[in-house]
N, C-alpha and C positions, 0 to 999 in steps of 0.2 A: 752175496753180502747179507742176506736178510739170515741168514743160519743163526744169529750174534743171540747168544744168552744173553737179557738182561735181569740183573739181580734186583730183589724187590727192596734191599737196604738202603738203596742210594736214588734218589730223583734218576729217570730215563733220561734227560736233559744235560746231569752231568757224567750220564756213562757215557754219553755220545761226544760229550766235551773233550773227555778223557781219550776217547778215541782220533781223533781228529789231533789230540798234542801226541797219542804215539805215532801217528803218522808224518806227524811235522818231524817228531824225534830221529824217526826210522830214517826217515829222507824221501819217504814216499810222496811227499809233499814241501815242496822249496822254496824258499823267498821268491816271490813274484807270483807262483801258482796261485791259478784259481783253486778256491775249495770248491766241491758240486753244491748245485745248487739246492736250494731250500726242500725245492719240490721232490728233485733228482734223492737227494738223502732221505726224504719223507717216504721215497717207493722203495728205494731200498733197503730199508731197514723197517718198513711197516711201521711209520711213525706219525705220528699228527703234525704237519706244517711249524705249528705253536713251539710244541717241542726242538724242534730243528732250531727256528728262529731261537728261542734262547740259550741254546746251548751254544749258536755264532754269535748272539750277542754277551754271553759273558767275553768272548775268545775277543770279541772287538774292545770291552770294555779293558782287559788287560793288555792291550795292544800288540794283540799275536795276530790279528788278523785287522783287513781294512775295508771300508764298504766302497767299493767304486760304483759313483750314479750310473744307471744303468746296467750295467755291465758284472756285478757281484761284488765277493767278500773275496782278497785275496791276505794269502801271506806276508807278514811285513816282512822285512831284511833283517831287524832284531828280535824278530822269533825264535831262532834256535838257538842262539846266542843266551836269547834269556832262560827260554825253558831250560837249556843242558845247566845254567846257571842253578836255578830254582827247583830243578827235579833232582841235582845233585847234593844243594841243601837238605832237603824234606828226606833224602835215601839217609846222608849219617846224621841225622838231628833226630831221627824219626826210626824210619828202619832198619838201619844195620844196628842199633844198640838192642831191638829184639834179637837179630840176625846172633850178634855177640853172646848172649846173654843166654843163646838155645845150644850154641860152640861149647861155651865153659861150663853149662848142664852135662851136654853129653862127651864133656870130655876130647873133645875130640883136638887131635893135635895137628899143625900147621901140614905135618906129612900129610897126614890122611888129607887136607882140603885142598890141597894142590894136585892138577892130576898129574900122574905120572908119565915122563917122555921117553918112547922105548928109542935108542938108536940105532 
């Protein structure tokens, strides 16, 4: 796990945040799942404690994850629900109109971006 590039644009806190919603995404991680713990994240990604703690505490503060006393942060039940909600907002309000906008530069037509199915 520790292999992970981080880029120097973004705070390390919300590359690791970001990681953690594509694993809730992916399914790697499921309502009810624990997430690893503070420390457990901190060794594996060679990260300062600090760091970990806020990148679970953003996740708790949007309510994708929840802090059980003693026992850790786990996934809520409308976690994925929401992020597929809110990562599929941010993709066409945000991304796919660059996505678009690089299509009808280079021209490219519906044939060409569909693959093709041999039968």
């Amino acid at each position: 796990m520790s292999d992970i590039q981080w880029s120097d644009d973004i705070p390390i806190y919300r590359q690791l945040k970001k990681r953690v919603i594509a694993m809730m995404l992916d399914g790697i991680l499921k309502p009810g799942d624990a997430l690893p713990s503070v420390r457990q994240m901190a060794a594996n990604y060679q990260l300062n404690t600090i760091t970990v703690s806020r990148a679970y505490q953003e996740l708790a503060d949007e309510g994708l994850v929840e802090r059980r006393r003693g026992l850790g942060m786990f996934m809520t039940e409308q976690a994925a629900t929401h992020l597929r909600s809110s990562e599929r907002d941010h993709f066409l309000d945000e991304e796919w109109t660059a996505v678009l906008e690089r299509i009808q530069r280079l021209g490219l037509s519906l044939a060409e971006l569909l693959p093709q199915r041999k039968v």
